[in-house]
C-alpha positions in Angstrom: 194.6 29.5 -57.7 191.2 31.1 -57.5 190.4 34.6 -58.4 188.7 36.8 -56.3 189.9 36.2 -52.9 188.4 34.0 -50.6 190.1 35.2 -47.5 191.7 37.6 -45.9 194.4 38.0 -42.8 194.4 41.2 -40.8 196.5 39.9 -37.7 195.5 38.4 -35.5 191.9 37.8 -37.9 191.5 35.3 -40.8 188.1 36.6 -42.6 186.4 34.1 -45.0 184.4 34.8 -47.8 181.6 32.1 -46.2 181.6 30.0 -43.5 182.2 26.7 -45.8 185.7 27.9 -46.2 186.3 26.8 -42.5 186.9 23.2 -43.8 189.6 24.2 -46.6 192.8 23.1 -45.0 194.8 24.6 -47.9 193.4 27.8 -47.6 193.8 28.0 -43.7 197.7 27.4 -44.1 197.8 29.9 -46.6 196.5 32.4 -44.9 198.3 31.2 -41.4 201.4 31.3 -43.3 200.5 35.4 -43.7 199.9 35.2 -40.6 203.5 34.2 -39.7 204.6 36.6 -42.0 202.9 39.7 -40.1 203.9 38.4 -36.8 208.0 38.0 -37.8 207.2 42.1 -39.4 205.9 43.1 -35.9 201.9 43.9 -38.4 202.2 47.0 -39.8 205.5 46.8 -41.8 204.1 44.0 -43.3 201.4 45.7 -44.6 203.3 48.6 -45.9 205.8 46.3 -47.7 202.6 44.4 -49.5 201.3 48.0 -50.4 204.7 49.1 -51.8 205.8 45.5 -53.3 201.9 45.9 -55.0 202.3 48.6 -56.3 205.9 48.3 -57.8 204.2 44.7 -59.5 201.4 46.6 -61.0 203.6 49.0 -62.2 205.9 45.9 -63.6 202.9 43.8 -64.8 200.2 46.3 -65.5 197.7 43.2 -64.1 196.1 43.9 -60.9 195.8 40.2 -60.9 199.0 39.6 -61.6 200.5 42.0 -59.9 198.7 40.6 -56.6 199.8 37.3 -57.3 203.6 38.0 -57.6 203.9 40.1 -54.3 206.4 38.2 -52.6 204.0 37.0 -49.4 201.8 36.2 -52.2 204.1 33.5 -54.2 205.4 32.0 -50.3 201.8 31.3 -49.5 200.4 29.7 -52.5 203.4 28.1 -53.1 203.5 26.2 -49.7 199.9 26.4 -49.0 199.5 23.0 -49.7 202.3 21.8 -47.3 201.1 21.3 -44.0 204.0 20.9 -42.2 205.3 23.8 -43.9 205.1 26.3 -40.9 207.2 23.8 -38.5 210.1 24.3 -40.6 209.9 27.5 -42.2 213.2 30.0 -41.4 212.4 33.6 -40.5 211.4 35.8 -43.4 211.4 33.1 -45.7 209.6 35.6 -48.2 212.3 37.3 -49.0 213.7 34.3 -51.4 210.4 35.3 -53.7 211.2 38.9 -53.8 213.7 38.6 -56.9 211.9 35.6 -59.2 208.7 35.5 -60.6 206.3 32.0 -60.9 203.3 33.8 -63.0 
């Protein structure tokens, strides 16, 4: 996992950091799998739970990296970002499952 981000969703927008970053399949389904994640929300509750869920892991972790990593939409993306067909099968609000365990 790199640090730093690289990209960024804001429904319906993926930004890259550079254009290179176009090519990376694994980042693309990462952050399309956000994107599924703010669409099944309706947007903006999804970015009020990461805000909340962010701050309740930097309170837990005292990392800002750390913290970001462990945010629920966080630990579904990175964990399936690598699985391609992940998105064909995925059930609705899938993140939830990470909400209660902790990978890093």
């Amino acid at each position: 996992m790199p640090k730093g981000y690289t990209g960024i969703t804001i429904f319906p927008f993926v930004f890259l950091k550079d254009k290179s970053l176009k090519s990376n399949m694994v980042l693309i389904n990462h952050e399309k799998i956000h994107l599924r994640q703010q669409l099944e929300l309706l947007i903006l509750p999804f970015y009020i739970i990461y805000g909340i869920e962010f701050l309740v892991r930097l309170i837990q972790y005292r990392n800002w990296y750390t913290a970001y990593i462990n945010i629920s939409f966080e630990r579904e993306s990175y964990r399936n970002q690598a699985n391609f067909s992940y998105l064909k099968n995925r059930k609705v609000w899938s993140f939830l499952k990470y909400l209660r365990t902790h990978d890093f």
